[in-house]
Backbone as CSV, one residue per row, in Angstrom:
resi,resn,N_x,N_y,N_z,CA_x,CA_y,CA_z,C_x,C_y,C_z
1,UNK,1.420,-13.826,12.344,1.227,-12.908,11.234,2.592,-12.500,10.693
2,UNK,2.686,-12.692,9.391,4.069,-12.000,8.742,4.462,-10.590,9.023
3,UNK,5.385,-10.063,8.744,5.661,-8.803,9.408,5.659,-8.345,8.069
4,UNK,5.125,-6.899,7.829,5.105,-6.461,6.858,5.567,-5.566,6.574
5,UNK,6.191,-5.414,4.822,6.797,-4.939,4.320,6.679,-4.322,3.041
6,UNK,7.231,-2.816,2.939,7.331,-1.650,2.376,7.239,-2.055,0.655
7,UNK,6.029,-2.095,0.095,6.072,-2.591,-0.783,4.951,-3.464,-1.452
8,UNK,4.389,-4.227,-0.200,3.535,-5.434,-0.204,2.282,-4.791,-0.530
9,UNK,1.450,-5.283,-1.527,0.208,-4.967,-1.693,-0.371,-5.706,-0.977
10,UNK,-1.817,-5.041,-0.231,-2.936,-5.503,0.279,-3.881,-5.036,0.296
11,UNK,-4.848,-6.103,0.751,-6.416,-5.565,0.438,-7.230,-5.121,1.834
12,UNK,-8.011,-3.839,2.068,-8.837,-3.563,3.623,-9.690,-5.021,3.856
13,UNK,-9.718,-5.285,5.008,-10.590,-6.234,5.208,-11.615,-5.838,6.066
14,UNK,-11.846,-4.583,6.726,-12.038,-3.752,7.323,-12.450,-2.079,6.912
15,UNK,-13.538,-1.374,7.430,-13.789,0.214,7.327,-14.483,0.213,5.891
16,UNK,-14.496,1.744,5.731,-15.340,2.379,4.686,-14.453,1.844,3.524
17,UNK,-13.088,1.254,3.361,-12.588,1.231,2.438,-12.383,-0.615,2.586
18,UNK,-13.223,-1.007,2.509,-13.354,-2.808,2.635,-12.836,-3.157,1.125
19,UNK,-12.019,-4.337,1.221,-12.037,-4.728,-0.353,-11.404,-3.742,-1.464
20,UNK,-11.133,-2.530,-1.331,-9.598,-1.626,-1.726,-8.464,-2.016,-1.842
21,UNK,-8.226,-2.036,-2.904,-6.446,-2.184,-2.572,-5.578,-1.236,-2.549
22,UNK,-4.759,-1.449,-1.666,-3.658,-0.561,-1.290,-2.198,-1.211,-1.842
23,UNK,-0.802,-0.398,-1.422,0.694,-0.678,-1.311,1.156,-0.062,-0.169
24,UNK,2.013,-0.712,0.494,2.360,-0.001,2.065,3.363,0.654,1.375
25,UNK,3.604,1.933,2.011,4.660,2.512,1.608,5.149,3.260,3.171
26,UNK,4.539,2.355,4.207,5.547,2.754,5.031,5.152,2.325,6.262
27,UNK,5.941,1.896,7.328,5.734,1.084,8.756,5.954,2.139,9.840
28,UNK,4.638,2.355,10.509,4.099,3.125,11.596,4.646,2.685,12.963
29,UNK,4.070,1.822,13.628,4.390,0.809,14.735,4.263,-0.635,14.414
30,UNK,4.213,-1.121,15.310,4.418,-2.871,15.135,2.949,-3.583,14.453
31,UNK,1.831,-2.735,14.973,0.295,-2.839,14.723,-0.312,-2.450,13.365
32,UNK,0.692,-0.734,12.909,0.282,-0.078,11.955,1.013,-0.021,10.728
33,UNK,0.032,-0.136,9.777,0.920,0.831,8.500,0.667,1.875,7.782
34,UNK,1.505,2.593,6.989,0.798,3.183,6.564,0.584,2.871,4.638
35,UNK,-0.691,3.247,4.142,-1.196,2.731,3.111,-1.070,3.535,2.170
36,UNK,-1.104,3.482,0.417,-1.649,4.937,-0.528,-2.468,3.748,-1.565
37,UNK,-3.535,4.320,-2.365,-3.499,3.537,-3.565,-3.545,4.748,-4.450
38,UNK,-2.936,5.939,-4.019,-2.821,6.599,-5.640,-3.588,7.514,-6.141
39,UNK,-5.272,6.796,-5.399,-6.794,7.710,-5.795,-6.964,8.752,-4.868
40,UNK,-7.607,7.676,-3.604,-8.247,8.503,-2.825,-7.475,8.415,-1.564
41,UNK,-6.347,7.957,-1.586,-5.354,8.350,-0.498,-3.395,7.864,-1.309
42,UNK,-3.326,9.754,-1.304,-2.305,9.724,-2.111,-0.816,9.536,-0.970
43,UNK,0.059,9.765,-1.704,1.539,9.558,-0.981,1.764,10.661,0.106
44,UNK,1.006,12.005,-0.681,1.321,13.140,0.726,0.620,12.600,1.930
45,UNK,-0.279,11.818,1.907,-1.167,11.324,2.793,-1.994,10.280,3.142
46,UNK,-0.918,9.426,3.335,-1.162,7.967,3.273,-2.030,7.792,4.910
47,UNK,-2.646,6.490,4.590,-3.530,6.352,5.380,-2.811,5.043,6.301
48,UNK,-3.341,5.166,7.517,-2.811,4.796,9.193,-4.053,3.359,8.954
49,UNK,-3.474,2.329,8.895,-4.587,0.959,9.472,-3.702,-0.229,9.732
50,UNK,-4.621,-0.619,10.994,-4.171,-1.477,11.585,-3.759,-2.889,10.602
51,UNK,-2.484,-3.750,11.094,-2.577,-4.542,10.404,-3.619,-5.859,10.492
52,UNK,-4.536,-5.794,11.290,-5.416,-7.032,11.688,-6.938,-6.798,10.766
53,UNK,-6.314,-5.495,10.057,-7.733,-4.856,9.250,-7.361,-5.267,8.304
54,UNK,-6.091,-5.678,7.478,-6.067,-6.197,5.918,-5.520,-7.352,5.723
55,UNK,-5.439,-7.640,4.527,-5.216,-9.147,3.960,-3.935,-8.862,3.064
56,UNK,-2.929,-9.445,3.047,-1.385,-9.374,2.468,-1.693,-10.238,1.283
57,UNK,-1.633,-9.242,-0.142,-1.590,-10.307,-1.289,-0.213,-10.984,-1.430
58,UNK,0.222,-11.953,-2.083,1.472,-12.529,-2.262,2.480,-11.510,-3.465
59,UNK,1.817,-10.724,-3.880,2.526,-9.707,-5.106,3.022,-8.208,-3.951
60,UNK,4.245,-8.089,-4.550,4.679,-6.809,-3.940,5.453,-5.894,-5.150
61,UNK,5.148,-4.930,-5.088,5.860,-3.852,-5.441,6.757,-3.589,-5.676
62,UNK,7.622,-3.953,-6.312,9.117,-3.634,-5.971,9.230,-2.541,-6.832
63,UNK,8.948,-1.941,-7.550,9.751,-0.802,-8.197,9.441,0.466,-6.886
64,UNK,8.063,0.119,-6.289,7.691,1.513,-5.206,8.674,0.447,-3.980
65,UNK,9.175,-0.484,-3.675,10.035,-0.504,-2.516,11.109,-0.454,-2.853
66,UNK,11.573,-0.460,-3.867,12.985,-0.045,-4.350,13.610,1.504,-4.078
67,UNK,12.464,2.305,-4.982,12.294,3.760,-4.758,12.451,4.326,-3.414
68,UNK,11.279,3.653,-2.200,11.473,4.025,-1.274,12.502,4.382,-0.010
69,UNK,13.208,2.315,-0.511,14.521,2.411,0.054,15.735,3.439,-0.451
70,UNK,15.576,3.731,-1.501,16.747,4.863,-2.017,16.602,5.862,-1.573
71,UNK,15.473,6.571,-1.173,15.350,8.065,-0.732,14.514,8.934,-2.076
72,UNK,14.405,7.776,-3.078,13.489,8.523,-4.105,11.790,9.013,-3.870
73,UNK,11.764,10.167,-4.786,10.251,10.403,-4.977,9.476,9.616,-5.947
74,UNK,7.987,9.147,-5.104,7.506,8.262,-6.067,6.329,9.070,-6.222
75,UNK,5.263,8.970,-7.347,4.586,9.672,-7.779,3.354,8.555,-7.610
76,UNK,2.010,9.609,-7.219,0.450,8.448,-7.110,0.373,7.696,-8.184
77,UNK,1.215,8.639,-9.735,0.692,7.573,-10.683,1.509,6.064,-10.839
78,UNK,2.520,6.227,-10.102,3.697,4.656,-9.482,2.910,4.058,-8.962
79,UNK,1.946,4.271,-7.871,1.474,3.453,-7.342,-0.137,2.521,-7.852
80,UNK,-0.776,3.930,-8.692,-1.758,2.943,-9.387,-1.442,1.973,-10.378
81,UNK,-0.563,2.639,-10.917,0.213,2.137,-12.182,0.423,0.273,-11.637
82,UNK,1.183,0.246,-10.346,2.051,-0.716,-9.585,0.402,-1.722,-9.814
83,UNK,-0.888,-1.200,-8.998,-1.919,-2.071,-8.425,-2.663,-2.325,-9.953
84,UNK,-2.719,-1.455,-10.629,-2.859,-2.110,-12.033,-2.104,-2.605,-12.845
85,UNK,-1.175,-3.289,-12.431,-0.427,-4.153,-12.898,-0.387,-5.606,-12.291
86,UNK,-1.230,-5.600,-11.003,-1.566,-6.590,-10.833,-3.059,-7.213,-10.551
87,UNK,-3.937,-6.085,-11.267,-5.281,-6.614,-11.648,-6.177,-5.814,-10.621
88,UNK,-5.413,-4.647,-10.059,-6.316,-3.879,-9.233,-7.353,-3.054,-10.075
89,UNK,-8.394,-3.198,-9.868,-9.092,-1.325,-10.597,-9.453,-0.578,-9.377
90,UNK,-8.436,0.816,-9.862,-8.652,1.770,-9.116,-9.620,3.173,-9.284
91,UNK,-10.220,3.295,-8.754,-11.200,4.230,-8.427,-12.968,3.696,-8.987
């Protein structure tokens, strides 16, 4: 499995939120990440899932992993903004 990174959009493959897309915006342990898409799990409170629960699209984020790496604040609407830009619909 690729190791994943701050930035990478993916989809649940797994839970109440199956088929969601998310952006990691941040690495938990070796297993976990943590997730936002913006709606229903924002940046104050990104959500904890395993990585064997989602699917890594080949599109990543870079303006929210850019941000992140700087120490900037990114806003929920960065991140829907980010997944609708690559054909997500959110909510």
């Amino acid at each position: 499995m690729n190791e994943p990174v701050i930035g990478a959009v993916c989809t649940s493959r797994a839970g109440h939120d199956k088929g969601r897309a998310f952006v990691v915006v941040g690495i938990h342990d070796e297993n976990h990440v943590l997730l936002s898409d913006g709606e229903t799990r924002k940046i104050a409170r990104p959500k904890k899932k395993k990585l064997m629960h989602l699917h890594f699209e080949p599109q990543k984020a870079d303006e929210i992993a850019k941000k992140l790496a700087d120490g900037k604040e990114i806003l929920d609407a960065d991140v829907r903004k980010a997944l609708q830009l690559y054909g997500y619909n959110i909510g």
